[in-house]
PDB file of the backbone (N, CA, C, O) and the ligand in Angstrom, with CONECT records:
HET     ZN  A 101       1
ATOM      1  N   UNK A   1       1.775 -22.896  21.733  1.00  0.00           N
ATOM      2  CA  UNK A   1       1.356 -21.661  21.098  1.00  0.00           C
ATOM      3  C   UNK A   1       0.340 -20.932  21.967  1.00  0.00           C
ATOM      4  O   UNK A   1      -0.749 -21.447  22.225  1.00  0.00           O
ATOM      5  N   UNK A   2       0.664 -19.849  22.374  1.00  0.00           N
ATOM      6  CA  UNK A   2      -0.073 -18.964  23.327  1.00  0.00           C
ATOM      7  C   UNK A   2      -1.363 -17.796  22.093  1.00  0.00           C
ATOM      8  O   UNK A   2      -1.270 -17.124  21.066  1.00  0.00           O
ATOM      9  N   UNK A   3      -2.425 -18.201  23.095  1.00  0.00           N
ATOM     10  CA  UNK A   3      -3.104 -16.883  22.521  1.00  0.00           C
ATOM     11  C   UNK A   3      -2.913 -15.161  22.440  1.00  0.00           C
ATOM     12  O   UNK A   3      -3.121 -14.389  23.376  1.00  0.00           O
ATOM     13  N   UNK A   4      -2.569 -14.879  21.387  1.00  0.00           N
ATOM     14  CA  UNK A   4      -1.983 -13.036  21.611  1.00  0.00           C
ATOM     15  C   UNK A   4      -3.392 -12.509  21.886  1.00  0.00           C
ATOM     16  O   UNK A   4      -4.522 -12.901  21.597  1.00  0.00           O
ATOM     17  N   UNK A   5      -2.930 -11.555  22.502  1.00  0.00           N
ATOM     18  CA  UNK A   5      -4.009 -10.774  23.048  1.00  0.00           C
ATOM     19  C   UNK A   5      -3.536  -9.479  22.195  1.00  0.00           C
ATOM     20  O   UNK A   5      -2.383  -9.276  21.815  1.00  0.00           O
ATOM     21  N   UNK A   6      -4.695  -8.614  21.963  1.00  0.00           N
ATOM     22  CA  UNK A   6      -4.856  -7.598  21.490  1.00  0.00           C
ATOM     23  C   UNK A   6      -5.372  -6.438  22.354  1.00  0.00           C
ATOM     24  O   UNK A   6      -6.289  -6.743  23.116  1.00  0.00           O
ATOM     25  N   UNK A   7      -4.998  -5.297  22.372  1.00  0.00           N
ATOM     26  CA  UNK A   7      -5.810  -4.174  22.001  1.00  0.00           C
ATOM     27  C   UNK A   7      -7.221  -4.349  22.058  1.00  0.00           C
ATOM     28  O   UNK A   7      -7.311  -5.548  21.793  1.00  0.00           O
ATOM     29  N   UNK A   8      -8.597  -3.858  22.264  1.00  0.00           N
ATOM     30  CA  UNK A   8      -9.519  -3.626  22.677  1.00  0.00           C
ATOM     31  C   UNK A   8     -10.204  -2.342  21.855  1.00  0.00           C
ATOM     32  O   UNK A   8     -11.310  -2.290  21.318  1.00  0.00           O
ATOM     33  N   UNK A   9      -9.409  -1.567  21.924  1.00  0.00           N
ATOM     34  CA  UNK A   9      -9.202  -0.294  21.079  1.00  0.00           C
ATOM     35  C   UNK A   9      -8.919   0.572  20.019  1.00  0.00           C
ATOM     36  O   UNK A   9      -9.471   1.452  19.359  1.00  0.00           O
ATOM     37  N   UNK A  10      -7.471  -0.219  20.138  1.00  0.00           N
ATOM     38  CA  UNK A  10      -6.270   0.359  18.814  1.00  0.00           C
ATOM     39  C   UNK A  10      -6.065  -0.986  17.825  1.00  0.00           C
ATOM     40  O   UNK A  10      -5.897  -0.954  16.606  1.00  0.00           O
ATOM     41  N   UNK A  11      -6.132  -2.309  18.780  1.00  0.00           N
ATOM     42  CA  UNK A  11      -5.941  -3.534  18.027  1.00  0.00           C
ATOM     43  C   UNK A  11      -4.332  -3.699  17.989  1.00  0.00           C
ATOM     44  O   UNK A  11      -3.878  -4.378  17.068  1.00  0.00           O
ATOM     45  N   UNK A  12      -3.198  -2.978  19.169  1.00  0.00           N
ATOM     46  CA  UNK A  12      -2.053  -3.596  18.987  1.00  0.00           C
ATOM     47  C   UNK A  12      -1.919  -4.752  20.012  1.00  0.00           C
ATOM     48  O   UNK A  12      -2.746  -4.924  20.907  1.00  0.00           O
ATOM     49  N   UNK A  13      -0.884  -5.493  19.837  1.00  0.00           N
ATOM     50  CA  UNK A  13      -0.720  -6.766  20.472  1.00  0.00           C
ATOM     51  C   UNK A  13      -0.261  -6.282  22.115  1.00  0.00           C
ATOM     52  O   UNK A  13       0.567  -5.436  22.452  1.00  0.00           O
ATOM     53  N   UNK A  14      -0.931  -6.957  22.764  1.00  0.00           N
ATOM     54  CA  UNK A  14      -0.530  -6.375  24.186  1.00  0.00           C
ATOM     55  C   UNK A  14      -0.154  -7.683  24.982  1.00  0.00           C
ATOM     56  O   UNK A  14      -0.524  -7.579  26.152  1.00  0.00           O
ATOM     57  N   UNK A  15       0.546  -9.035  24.674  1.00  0.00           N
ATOM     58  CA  UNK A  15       1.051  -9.643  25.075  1.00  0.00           C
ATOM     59  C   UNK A  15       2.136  -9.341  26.485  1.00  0.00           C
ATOM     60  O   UNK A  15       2.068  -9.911  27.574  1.00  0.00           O
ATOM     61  N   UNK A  16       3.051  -8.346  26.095  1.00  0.00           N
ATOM     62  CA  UNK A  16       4.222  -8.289  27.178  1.00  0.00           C
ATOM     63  C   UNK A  16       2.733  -7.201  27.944  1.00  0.00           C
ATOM     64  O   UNK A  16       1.784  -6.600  27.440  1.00  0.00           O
ATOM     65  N   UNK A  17       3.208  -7.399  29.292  1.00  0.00           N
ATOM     66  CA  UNK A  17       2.348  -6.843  30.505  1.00  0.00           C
ATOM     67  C   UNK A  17       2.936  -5.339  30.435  1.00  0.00           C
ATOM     68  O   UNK A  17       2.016  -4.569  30.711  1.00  0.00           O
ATOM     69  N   UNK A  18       3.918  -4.767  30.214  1.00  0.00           N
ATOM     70  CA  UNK A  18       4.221  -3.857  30.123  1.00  0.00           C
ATOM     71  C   UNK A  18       3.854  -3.071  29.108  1.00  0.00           C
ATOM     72  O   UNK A  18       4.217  -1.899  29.000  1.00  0.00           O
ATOM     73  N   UNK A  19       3.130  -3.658  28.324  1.00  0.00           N
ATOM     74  CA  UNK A  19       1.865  -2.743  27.077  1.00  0.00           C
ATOM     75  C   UNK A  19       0.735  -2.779  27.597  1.00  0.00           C
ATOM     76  O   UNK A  19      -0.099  -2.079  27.024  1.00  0.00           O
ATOM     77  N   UNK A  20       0.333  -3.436  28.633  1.00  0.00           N
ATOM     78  CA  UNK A  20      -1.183  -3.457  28.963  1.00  0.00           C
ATOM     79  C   UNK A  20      -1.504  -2.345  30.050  1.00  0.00           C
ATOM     80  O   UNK A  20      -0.622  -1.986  30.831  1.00  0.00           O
ATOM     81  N   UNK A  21      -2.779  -1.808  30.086  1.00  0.00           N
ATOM     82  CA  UNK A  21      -3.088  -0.545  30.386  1.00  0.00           C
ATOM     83  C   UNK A  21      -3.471  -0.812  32.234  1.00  0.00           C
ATOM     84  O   UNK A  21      -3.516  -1.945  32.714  1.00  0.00           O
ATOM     85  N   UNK A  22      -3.652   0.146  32.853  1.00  0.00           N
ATOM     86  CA  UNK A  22      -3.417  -0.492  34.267  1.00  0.00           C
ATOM     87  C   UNK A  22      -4.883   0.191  35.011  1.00  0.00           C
ATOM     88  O   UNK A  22      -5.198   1.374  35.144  1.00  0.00           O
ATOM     89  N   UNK A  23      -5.607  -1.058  35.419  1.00  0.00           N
ATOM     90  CA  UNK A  23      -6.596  -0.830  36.428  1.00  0.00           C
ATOM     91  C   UNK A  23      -6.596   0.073  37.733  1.00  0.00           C
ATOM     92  O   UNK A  23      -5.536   0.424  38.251  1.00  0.00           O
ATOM     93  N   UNK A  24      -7.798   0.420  38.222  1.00  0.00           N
ATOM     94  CA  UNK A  24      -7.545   1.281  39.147  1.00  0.00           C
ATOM     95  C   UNK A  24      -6.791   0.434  40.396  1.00  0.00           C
ATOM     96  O   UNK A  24      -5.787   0.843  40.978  1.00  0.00           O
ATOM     97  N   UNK A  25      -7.337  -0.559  40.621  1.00  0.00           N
ATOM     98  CA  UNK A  25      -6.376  -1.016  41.363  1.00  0.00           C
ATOM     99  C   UNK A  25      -5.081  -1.317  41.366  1.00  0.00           C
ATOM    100  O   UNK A  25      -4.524  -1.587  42.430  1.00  0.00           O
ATOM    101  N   UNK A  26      -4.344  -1.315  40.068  1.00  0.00           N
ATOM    102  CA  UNK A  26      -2.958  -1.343  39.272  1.00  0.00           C
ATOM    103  C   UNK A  26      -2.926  -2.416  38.895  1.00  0.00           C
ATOM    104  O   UNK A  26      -1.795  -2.516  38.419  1.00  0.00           O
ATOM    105  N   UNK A  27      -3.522  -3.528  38.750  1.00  0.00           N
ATOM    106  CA  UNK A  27      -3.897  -4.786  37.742  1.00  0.00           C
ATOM    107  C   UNK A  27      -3.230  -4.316  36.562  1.00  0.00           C
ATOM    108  O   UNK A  27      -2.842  -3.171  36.332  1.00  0.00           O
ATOM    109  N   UNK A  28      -3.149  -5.276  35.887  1.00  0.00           N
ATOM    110  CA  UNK A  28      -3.072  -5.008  34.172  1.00  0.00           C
ATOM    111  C   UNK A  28      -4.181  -5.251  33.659  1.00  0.00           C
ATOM    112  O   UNK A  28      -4.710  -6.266  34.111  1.00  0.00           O
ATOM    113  N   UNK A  29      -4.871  -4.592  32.710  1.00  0.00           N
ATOM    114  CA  UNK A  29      -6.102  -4.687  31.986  1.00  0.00           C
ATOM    115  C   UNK A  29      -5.550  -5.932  31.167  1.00  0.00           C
ATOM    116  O   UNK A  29      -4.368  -6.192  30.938  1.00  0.00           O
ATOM    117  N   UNK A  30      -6.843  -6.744  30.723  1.00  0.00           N
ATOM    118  CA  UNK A  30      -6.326  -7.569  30.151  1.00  0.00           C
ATOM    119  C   UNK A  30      -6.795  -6.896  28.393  1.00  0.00           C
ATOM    120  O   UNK A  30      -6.104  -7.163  27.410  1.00  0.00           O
ATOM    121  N   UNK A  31      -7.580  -6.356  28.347  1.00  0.00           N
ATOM    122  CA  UNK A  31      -8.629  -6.030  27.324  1.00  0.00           C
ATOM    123  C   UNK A  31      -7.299  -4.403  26.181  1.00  0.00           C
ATOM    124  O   UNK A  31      -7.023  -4.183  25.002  1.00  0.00           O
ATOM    125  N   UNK A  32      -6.932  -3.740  27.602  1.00  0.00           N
ATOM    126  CA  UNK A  32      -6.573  -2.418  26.653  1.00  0.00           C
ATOM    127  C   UNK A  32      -5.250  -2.396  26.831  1.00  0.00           C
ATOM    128  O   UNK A  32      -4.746  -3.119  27.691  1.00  0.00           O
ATOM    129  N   UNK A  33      -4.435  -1.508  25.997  1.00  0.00           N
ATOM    130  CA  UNK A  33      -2.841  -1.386  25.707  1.00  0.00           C
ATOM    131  C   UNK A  33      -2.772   0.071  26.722  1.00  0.00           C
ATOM    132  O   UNK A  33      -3.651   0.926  26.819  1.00  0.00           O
ATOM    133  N   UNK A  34      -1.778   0.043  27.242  1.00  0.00           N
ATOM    134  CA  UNK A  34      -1.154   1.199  28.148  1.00  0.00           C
ATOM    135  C   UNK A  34      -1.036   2.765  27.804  1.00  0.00           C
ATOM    136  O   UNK A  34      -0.714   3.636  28.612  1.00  0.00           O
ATOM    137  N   UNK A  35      -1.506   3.041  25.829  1.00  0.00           N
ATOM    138  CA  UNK A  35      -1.709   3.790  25.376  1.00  0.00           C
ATOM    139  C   UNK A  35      -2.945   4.386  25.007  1.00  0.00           C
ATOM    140  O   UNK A  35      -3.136   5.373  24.295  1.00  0.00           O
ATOM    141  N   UNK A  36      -4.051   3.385  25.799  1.00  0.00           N
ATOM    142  CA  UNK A  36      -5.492   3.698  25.463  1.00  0.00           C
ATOM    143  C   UNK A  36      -6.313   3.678  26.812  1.00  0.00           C
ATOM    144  O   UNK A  36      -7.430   4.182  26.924  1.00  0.00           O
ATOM    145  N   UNK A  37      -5.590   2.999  27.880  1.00  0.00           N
ATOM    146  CA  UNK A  37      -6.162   2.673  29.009  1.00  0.00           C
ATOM    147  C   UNK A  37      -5.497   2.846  30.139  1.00  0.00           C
ATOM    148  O   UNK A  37      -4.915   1.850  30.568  1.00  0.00           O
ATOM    149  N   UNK A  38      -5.392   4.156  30.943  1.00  0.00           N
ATOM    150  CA  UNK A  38      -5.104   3.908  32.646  1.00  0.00           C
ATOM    151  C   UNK A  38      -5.831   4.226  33.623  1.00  0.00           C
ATOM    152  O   UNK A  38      -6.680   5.089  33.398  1.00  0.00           O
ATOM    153  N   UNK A  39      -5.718   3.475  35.421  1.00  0.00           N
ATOM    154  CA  UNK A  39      -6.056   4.155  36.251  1.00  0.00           C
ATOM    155  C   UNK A  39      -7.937   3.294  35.577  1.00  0.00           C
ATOM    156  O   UNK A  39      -8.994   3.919  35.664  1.00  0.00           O
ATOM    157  N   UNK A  40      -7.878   2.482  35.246  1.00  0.00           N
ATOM    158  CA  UNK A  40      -9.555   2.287  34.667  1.00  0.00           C
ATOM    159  C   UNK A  40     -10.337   2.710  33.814  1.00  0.00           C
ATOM    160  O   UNK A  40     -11.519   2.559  33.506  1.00  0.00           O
ATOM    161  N   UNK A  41      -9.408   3.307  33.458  1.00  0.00           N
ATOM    162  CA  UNK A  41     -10.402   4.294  32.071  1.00  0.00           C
ATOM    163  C   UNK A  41      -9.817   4.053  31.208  1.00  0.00           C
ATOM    164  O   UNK A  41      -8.872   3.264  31.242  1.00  0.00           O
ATOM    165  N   UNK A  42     -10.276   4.770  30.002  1.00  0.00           N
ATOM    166  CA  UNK A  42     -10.184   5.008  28.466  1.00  0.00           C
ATOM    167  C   UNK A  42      -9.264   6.165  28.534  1.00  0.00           C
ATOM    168  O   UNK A  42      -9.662   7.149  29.157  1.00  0.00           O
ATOM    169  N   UNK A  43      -8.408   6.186  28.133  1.00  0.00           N
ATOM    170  CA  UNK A  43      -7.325   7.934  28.100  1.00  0.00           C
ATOM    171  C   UNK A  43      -8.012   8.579  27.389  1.00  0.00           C
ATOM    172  O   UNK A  43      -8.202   9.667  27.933  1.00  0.00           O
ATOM    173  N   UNK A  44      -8.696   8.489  26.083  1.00  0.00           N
ATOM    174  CA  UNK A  44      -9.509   9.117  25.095  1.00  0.00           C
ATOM    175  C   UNK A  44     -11.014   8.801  24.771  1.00  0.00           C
ATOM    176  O   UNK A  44     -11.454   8.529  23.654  1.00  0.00           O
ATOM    177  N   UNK A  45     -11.636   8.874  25.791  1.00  0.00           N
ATOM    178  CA  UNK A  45     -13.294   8.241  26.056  1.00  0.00           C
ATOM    179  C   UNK A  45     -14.029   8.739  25.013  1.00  0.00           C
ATOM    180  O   UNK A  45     -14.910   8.067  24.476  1.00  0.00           O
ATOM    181  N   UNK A  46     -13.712  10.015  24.628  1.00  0.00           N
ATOM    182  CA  UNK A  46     -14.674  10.414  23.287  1.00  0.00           C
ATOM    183  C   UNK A  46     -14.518  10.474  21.932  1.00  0.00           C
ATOM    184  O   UNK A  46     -15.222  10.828  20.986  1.00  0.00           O
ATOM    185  N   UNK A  47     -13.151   9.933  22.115  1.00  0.00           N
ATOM    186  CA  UNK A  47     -12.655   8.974  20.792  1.00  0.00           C
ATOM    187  C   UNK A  47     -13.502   8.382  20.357  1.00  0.00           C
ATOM    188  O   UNK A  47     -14.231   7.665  21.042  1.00  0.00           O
ATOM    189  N   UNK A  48     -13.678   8.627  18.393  1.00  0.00           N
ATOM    190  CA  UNK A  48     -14.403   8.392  17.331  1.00  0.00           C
ATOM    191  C   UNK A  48     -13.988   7.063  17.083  1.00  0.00           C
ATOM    192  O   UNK A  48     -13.162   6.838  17.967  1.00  0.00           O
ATOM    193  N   UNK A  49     -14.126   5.809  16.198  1.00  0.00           N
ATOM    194  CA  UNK A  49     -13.863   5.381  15.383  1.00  0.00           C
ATOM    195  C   UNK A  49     -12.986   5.786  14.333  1.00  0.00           C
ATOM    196  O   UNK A  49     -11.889   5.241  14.211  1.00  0.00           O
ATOM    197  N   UNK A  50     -13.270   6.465  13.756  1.00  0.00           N
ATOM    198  CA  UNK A  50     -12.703   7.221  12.597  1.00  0.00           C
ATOM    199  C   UNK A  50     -11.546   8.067  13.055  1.00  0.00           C
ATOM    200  O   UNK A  50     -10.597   8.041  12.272  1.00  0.00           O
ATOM    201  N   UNK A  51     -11.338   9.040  14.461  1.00  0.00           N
ATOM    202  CA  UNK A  51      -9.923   9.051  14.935  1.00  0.00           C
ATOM    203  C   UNK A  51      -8.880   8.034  14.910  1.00  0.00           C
ATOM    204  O   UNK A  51      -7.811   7.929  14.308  1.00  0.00           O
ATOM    205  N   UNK A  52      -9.587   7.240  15.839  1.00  0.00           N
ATOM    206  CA  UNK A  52      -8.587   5.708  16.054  1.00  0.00           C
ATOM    207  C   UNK A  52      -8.112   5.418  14.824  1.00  0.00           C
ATOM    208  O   UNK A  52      -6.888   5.308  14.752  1.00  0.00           O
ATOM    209  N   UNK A  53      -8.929   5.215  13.540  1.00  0.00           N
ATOM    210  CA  UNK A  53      -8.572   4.924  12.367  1.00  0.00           C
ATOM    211  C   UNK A  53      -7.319   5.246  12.261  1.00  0.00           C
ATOM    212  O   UNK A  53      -6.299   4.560  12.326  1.00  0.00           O
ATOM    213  N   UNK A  54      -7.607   7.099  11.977  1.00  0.00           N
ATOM    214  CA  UNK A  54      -6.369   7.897  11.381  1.00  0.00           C
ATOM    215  C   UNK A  54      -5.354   7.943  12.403  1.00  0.00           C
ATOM    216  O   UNK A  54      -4.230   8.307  12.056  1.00  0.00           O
ATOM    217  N   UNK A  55      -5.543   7.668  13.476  1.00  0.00           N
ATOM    218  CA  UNK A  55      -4.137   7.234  14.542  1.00  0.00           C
ATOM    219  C   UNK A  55      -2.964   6.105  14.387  1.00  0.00           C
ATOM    220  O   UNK A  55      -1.737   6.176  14.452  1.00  0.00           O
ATOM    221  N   UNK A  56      -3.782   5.148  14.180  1.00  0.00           N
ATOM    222  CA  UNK A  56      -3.104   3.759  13.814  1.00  0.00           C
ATOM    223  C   UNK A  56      -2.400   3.890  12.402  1.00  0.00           C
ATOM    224  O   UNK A  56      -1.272   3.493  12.109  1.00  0.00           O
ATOM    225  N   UNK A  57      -3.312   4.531  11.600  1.00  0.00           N
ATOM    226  CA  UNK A  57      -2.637   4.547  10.228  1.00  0.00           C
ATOM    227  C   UNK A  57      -0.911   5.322  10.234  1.00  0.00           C
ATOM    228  O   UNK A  57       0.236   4.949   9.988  1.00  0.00           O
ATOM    229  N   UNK A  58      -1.664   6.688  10.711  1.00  0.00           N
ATOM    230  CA  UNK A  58      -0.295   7.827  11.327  1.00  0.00           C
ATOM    231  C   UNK A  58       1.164   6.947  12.172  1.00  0.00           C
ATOM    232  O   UNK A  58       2.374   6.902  11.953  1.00  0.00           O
ATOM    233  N   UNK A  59       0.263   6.361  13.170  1.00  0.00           N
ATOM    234  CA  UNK A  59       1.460   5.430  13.843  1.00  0.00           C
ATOM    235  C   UNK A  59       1.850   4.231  13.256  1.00  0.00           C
ATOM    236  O   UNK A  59       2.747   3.602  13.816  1.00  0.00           O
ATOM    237  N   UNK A  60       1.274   3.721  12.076  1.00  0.00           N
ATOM    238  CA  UNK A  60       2.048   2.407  11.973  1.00  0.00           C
ATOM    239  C   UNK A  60       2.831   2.752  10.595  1.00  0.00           C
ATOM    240  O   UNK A  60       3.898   2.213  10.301  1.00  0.00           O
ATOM    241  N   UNK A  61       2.127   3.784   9.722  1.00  0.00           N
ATOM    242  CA  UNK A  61       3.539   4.808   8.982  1.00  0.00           C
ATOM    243  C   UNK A  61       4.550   5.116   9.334  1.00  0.00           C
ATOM    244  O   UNK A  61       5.603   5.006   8.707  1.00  0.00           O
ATOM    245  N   UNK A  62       4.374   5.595  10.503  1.00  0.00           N
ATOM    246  CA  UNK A  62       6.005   6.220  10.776  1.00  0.00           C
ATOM    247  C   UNK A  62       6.819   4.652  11.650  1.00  0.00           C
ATOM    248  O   UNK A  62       8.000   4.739  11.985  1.00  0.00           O
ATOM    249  N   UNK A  63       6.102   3.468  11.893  1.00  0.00           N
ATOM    250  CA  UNK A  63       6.682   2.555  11.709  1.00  0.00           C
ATOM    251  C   UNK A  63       7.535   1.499  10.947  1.00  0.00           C
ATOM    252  O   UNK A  63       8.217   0.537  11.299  1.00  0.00           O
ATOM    253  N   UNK A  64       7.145   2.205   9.498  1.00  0.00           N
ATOM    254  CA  UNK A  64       7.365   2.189   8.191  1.00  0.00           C
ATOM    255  C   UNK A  64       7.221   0.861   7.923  1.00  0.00           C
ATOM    256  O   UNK A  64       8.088   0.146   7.420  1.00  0.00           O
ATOM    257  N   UNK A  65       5.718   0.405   8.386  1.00  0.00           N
ATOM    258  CA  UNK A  65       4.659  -0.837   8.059  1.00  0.00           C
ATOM    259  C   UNK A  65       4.411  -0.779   6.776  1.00  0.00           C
ATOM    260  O   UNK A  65       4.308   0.350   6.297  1.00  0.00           O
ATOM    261  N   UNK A  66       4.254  -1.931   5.901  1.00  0.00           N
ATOM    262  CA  UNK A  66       3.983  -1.920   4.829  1.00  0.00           C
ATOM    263  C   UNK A  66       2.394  -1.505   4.303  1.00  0.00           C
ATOM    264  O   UNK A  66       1.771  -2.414   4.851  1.00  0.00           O
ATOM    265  N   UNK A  67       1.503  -0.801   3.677  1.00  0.00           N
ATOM    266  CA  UNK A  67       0.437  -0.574   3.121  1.00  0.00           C
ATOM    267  C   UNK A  67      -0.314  -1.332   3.417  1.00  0.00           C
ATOM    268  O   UNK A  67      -1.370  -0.915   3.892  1.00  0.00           O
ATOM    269  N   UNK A  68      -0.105  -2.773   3.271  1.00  0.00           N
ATOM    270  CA  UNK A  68      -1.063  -3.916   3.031  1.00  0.00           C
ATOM    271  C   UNK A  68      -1.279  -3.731   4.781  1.00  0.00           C
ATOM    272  O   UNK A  68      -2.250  -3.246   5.360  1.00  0.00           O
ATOM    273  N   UNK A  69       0.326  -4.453   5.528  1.00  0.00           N
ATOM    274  CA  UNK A  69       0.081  -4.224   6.892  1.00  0.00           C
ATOM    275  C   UNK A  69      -1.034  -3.555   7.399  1.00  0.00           C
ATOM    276  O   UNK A  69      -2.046  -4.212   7.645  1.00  0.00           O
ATOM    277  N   UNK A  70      -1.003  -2.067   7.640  1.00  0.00           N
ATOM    278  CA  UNK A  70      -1.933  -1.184   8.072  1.00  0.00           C
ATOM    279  C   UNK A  70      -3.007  -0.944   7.266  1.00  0.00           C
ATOM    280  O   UNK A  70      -3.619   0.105   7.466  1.00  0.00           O
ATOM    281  N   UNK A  71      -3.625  -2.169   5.815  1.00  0.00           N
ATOM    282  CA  UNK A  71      -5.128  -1.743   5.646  1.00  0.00           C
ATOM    283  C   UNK A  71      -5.573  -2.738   6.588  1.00  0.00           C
ATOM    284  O   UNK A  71      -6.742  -2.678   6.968  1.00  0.00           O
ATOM    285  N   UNK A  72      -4.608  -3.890   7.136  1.00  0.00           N
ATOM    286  CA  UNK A  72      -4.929  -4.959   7.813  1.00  0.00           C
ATOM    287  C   UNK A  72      -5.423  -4.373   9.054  1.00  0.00           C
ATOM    288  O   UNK A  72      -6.505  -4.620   9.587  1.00  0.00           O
ATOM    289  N   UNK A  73      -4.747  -3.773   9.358  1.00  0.00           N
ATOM    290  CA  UNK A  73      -4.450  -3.378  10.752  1.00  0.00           C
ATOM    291  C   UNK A  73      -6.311  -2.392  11.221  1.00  0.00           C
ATOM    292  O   UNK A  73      -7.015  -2.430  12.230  1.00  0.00           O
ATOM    293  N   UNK A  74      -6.476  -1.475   9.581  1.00  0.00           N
ATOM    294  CA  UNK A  74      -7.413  -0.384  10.077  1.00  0.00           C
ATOM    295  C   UNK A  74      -8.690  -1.198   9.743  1.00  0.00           C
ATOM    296  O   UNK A  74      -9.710  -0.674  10.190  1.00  0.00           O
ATOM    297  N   UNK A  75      -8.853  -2.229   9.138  1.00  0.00           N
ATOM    298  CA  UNK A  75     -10.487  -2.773   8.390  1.00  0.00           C
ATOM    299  C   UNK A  75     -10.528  -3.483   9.833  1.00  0.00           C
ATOM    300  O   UNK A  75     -11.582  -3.192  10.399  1.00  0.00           O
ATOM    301  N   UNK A  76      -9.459  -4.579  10.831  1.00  0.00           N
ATOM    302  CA  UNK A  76     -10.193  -4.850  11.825  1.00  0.00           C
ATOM    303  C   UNK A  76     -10.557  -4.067  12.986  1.00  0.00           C
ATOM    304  O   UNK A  76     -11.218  -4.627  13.861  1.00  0.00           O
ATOM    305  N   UNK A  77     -10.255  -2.969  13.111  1.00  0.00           N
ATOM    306  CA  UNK A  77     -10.670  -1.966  14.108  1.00  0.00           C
ATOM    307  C   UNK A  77     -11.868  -2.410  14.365  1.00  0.00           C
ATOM    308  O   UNK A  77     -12.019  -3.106  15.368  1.00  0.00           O
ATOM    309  N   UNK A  78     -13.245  -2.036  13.318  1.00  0.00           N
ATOM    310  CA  UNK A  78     -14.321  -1.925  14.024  1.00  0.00           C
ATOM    311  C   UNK A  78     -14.614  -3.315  14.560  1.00  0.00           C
ATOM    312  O   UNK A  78     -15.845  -3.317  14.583  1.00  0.00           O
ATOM    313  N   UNK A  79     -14.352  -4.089  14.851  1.00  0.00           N
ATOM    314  CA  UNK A  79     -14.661  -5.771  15.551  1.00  0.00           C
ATOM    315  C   UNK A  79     -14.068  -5.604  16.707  1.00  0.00           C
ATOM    316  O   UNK A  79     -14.330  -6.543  17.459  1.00  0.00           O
ATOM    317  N   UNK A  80     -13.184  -4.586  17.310  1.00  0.00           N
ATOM    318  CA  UNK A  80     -12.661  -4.911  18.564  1.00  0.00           C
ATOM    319  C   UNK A  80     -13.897  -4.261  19.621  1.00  0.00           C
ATOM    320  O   UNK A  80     -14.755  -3.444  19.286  1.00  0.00           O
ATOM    321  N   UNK A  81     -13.772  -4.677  20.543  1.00  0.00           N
ATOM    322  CA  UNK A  81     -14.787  -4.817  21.805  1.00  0.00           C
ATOM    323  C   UNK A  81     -15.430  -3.186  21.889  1.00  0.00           C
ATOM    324  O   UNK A  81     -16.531  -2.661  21.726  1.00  0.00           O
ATOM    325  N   UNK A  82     -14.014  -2.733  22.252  1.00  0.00           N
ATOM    326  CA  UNK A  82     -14.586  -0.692  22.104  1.00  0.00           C
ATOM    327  C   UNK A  82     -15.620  -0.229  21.351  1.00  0.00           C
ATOM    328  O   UNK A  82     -16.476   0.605  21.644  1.00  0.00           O
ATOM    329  N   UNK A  83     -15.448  -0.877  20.311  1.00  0.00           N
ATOM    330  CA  UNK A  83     -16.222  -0.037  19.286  1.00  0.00           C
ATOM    331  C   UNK A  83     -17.401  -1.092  18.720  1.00  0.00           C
ATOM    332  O   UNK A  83     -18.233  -0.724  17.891  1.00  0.00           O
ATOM    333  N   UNK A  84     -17.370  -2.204  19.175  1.00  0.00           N
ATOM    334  CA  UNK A  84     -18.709  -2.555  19.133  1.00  0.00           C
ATOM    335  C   UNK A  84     -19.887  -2.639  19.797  1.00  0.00           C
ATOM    336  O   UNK A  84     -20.941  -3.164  19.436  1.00  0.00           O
ATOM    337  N   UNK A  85     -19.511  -1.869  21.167  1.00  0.00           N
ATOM    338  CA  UNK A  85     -19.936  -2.050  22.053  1.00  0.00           C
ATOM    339  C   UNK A  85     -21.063  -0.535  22.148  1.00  0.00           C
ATOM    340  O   UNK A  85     -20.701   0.614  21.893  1.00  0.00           O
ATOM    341  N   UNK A  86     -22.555  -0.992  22.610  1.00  0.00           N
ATOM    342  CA  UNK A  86     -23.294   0.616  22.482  1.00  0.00           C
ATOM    343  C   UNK A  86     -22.930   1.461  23.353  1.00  0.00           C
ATOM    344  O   UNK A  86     -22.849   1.216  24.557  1.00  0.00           O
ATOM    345  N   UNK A  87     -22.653   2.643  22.762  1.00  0.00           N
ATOM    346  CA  UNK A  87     -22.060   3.714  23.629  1.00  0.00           C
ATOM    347  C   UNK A  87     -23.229   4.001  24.700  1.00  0.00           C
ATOM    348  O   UNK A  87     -24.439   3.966  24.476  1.00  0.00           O
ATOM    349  N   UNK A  88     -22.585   4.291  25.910  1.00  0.00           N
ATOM    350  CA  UNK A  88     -23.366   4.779  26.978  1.00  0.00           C
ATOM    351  C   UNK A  88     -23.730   6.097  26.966  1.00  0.00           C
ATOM    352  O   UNK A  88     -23.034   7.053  26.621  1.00  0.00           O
ATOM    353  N   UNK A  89     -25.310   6.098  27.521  1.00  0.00           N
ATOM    354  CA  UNK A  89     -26.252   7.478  27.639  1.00  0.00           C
ATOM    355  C   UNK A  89     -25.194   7.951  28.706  1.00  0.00           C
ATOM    356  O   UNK A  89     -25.322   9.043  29.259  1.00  0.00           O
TER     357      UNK A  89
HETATM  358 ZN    ZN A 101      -4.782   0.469  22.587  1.00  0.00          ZN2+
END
């Protein structure tokens, strides 16, 4: 049994390397998904909390995730690394 790796950000599973977001050197991040992270950065650096929220919710609806799924999905947001982390001056 392998450890899944997550998201950093959004909190989706970024197991296959081809979801993981790509370092400046073209590494695979191990931390962010390919939809939150390229090139070394954050795609959306001034991304809220409370965006991300209503993103995940929006996207895992039209996944047609069950309710329970995505309260799962949005209450662990704030524990992932991004957002616990103090924002820089
Ligand atoms: Zn992500």
């Amino acid at each position: 049994m392998g450890t899944t790796l997550y998201c950093q950000s959004c909190g989706m599973p970024i197991d296959h390397p081809e979801m993981r977001g790509t370092e400046q050197n073209g590494s695979k991040s191990l931390e962010y998904c390919v939809y939150c992270y390229a090139d070394g950065h954050l795609i959306n650096p001034d991304m809220t909390l409370g965006q991300m929220t209503d993103l995940v919710r929006t996207k895992l609806k039209e996944m047609n995730m069950p309710p329970s799924f995505i309260d799962g999905a949005v209450t662990n947001l704030p524990q992932l690394r991004r957002w616990t982390r103090k924002p820089t001056p």
